[in-house]
C-alpha positions in Angstrom: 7.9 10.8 -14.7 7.3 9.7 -11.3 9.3 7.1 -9.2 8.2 4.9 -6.1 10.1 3.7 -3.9 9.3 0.5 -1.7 10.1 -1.2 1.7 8.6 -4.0 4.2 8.0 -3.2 7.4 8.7 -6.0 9.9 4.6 -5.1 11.4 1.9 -2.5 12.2 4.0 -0.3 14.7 7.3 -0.5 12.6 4.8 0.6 9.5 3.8 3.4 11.8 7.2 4.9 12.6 8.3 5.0 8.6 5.0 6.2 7.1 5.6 9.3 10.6 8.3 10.0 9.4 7.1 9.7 5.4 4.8 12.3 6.9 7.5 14.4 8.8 9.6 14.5 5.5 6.4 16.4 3.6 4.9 13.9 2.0 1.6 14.0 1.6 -1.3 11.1 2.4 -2.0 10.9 -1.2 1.6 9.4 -2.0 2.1 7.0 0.5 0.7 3.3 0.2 0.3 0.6 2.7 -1.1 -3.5 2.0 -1.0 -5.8 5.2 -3.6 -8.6 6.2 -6.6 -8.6 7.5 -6.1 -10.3 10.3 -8.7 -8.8 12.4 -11.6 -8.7 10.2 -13.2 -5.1 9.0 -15.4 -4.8 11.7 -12.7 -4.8 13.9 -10.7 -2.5 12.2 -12.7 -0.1 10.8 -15.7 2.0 12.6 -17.5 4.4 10.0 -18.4 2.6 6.3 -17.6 5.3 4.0 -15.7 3.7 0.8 -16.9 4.4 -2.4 -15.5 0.9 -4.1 -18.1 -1.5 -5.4 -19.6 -3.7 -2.3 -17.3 -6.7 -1.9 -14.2 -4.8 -3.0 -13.9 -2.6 -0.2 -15.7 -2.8 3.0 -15.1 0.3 5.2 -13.3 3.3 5.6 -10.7 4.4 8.9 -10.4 7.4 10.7 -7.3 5.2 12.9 -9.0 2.2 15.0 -7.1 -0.9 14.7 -4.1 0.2 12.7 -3.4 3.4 14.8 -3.3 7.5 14.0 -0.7 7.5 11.4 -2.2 4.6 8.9 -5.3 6.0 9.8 -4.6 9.8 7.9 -3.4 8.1 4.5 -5.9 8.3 1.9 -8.5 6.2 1.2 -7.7 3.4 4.1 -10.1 0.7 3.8 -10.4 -3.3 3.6 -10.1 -5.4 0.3 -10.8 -8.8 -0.6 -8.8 -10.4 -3.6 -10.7 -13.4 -4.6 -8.6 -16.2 -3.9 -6.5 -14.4 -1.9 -7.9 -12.8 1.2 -8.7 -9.4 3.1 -6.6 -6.9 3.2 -6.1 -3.3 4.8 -4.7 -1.2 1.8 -4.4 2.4 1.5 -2.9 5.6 -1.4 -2.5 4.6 -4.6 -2.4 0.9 -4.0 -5.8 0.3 -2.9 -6.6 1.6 -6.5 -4.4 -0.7 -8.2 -5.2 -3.8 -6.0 -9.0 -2.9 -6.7 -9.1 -3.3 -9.9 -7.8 -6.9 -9.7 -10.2 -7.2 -6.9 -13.2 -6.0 -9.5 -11.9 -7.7 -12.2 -11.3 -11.4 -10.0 -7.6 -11.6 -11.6 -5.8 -14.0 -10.9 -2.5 -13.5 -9.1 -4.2 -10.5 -7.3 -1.6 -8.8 -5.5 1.1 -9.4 -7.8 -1.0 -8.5 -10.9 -1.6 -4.7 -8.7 1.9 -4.6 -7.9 3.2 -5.4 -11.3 0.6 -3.1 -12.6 2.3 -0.2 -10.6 5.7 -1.0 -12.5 6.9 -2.8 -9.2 9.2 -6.3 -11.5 7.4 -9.0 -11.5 10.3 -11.1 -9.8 9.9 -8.6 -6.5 5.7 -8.7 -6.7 5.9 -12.5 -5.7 8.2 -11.2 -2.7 6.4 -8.7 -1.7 2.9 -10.7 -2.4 4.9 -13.7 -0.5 5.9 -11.0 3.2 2.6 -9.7 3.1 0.8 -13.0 3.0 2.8 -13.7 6.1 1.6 -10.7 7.8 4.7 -8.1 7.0 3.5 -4.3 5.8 4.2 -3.4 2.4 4.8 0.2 2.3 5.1 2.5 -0.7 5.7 6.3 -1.7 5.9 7.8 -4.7 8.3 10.7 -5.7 8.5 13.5 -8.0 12.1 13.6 -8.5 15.9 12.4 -7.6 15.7 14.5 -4.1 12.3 12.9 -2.8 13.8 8.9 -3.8 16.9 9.9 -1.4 14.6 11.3 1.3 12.2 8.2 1.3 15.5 5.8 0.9 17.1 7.3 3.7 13.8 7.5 6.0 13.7 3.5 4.9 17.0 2.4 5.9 16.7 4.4 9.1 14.0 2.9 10.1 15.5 -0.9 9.0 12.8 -1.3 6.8 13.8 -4.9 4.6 13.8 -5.2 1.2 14.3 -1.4 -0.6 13.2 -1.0 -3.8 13.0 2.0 -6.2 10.9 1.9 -9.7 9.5 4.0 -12.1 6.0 3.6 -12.6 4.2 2.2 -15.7 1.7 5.0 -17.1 -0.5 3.8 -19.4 -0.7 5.6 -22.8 -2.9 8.3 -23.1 -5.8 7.3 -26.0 -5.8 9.0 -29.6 
């Protein structure tokens, strides 16, 4: 079973220094997540169009303009718009979650993603409520009890708020 473990960082340069040091600690781009505002709009943040989301979902792929080098090498970095919610920059394994809800124009958008990844729903509308505000959700998901401590620790080193650690729902396989 795999785990995740989640923080907010305070903004883009504080998101930068954990998701370094995410990438110090052997993690790999695949398994790290980030969701902050759009507050620039795509075409300032991203330079090459290269997503493969439906058009309106996901509007551009980044190679590190805008959000800097590190955000830049997760996977599959790109802008998102949530009806009724906004853009947003997501990358990893969120951007797949959060797209869905985008595609499917469900309501409570970020929440609905979050929940969806196992996150309570209690801590989605906190997390949904600090990224509306322009904080950095970031998230990484572990293989075992070793990787939680090593994300925890990079975490609370970094004074990343609100720590969190979940298992993730998995959807039953179909008969």
């Amino acid at each position: 079973m795999h785990n995740a473990v989640y923080c907010i960082a305070q903004d883009h340069p504080h998101a930068e220094i954990i998701v370094n040091n995410l990438k110090s600690a052997g993690f790999s781009s695949n398994d790290i997540s980030v969701l902050f505002p759009d507050k620039s709009g795509t075409r300032d943040f991203a330079h090459e169009q290269n997503t493969k989301m439906p058009e309106g979902a996901a509007s551009g792929g980044v190679a590190g303009m805008g959000a800097g080098a590190i955000l830049g090498w997760l996977a599959g970095i790109g802008s998102l718009a949530i009806p009724g919610v906004g853009p947003f920059i997501a990358a990893g394994p969120i951007m797949a979650a959060l797209g869905g809800a985008a595609l499917g124009g469900a309501t409570g958008g970020i929440i609905g993603g979050l929940v969806g990844m196992g996150i309570p729903e209690l801590e989605a509308k906190q997390y949904d409520n600090k990224v509306r505000n322009g904080n950095v959700l970031i998230s990484v998901h572990a293989e075992n009890g070793d990787q939680i401590k090593v994300a925890k620790d990079i975490f609370e080193r970094a004074n990343a708020e609100d720590i969190k650690s979940t298992s993730e729902a998995h959807a039953p396989a179909s008969a």
